[in-house]
N, C-alpha and C positions, 0 to 999 in steps of 0.2 A: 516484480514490477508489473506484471499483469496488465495489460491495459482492455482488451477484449477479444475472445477467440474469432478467429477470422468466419466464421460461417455464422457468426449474430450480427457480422456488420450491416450487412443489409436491412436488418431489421432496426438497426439503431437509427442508423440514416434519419428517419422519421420522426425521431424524439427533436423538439426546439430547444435551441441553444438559447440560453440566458446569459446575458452579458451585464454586468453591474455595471451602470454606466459612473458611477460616481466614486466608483472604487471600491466602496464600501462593504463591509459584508452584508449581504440580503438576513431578514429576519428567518429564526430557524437555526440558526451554526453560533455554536460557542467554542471556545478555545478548550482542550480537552484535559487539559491541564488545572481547570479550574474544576471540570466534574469529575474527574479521576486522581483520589491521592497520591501521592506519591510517583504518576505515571515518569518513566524517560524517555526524552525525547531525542530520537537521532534523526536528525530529519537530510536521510543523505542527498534530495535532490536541491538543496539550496546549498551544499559544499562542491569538491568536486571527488568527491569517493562514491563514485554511482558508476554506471557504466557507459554515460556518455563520455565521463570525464572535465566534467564542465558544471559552474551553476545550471540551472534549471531553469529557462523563462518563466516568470510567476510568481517562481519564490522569494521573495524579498525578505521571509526571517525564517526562522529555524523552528516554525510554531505547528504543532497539530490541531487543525479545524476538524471538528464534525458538526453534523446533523444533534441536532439536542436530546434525541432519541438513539443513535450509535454512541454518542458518549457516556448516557444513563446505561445503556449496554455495558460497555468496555469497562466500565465502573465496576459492574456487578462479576463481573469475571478477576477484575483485578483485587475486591475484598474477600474472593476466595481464596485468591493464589497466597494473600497476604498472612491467611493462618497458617500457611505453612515456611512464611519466610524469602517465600517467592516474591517475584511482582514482574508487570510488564514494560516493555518497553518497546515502540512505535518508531518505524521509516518513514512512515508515508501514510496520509490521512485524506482530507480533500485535496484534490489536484486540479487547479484551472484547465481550460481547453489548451488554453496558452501554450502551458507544459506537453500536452500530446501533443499538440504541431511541431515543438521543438523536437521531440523523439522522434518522429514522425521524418524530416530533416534530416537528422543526426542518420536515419537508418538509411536512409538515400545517398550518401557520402559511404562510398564502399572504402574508402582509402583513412577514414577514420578510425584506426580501430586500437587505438591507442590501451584500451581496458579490455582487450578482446582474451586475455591471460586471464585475467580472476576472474569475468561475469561471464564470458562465453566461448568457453576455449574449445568446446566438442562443435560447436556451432558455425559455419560459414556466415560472415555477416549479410552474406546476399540470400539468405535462407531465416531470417529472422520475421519478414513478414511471413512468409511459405507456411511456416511452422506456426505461427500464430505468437510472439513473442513479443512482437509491435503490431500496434492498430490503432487505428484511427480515431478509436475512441476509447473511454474509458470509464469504467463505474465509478470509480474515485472522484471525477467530476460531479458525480452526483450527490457527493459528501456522507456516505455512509458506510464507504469501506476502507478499510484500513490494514496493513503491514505491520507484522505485530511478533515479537517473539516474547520467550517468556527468560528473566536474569532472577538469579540471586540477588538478594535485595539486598546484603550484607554487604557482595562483594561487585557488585552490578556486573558480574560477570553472564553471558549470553549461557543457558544451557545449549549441548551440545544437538544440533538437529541434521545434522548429514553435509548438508552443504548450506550457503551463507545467504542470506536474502539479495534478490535476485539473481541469481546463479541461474542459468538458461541452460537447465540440464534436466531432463527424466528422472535424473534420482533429484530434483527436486519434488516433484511430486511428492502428496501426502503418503502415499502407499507402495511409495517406491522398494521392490522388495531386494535391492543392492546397500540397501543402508545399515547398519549394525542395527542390534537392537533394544539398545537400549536409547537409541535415536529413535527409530522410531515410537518408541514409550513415550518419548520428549513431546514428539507431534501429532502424538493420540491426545495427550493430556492437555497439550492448547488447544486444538483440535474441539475436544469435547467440551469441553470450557464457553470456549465461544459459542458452540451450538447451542448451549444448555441459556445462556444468554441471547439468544433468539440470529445468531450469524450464520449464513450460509458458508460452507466452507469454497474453493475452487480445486479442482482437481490436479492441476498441474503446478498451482504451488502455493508447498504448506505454509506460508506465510498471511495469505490473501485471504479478505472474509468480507463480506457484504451482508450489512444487517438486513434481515429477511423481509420486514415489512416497512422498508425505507421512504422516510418522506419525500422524494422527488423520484419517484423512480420514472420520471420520464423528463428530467430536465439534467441537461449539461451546464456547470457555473464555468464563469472564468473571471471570477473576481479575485486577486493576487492574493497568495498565502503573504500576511503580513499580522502584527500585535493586534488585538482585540480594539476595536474604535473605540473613541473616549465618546461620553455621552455630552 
């Protein structure tokens, strides 16, 4: 769930927030679904299998946006995976501001901790900002990164990668050296994939990838993840 390491907040502070005022999505972001075959989409902050436990302000469908340049990306990674019977499948794509406030919230309520078993059981929820796990903002906002594991395309089953996307744990980490290893083989191989597709990876979890040369990299949207507007 990555939102931003606590020692770049300062720096972000200064990026302008963009706000659609008409709801609409701004030009730039397509539905990822339409540039990527085959992609699946699980998109856990519009259900309540996240680790708030709760929809997600923002989310209004179950849809992956990106930037029109991260899903020509996420493309070329996924007609790789595809010769070998692979394919991807996506949590989380663009995220409103909306949705960091909600998190933001949710993490200020210490007595909520209803999913504090599956997403963050090694973790005290009052150490969740401390540790950098919530913040205030987020690249996702900026619509070019994305939450992404790699399934069998046969049986849409998740390969195995250590632990589950957003799990707020160290052996999340891409390099976590507690993981089996043929896990970590699993998060070399997305890993490299997306890099070689122009993604930066993050370090603290192997899920999280922000296309390198992203077109807003200084604006946060918060226009609702919702179906593709009709023309």
């Amino acid at each position: 769930m990555r939102v931003m390491s606590s020692g770049l907040i300062g720096l972000v502070l200064v990026f302008p927030l963009t706000v659609s005022a008409d709801e609409s999505w701004p030009p730039g972001f397509v539905a990822a679904e339409e540039v990527v075959p085959g992609l699946v989409e699980e998109m856990r902050y519009y259900g309540r299998d996240n680790f708030v436990g709760e929809p997600i302000d923002g989310y209004d469908a179950p849809v992956c946006i990106l930037t029109a340049p991260a899903a020509q990306a996420l493309a070329e990674v996924q007609e790789r995976l595809t010769a070998f019977g692979l394919g991807l499948k996506v949590f989380d794509c663009y995220r409103p501001q909306r949705a960091v406030e909600h998190f933001v919230r949710w993490a200020e309520d210490l007595e909520a901790t209803q999913m504090q078993e599956r997403y963050y059981p090694e973790v005290p929820k009052s150490e969740l900002f401390e540790r950098g796990y919530i913040a205030e903002h987020s690249s996702h906002s900026r619509g070019s990164t994305v939450d992404v594991t790699v399934i069998d395309r046969d049986t849409g089953v998740e390969l195995e990668m250590g632990t589950g996307f957003d799990h707020f744990s160290p052996r999340s980490w891409p390099d976590a050296a507690d993981v089996p290893a043929q896990q970590r083989a699993n998060r070399a191989l997305l890993q490299q994939l997306m890099v070689a597709a122009g993604f930066q990876p993050y370090a603290q979890e192997w899920w999280h990838f922000t296309l390198a040369n992203e077109p807003f990299p200084d604006t946060r949207f918060d226009f609702p993840v919702d179906h593709p507007p009709r023309d």
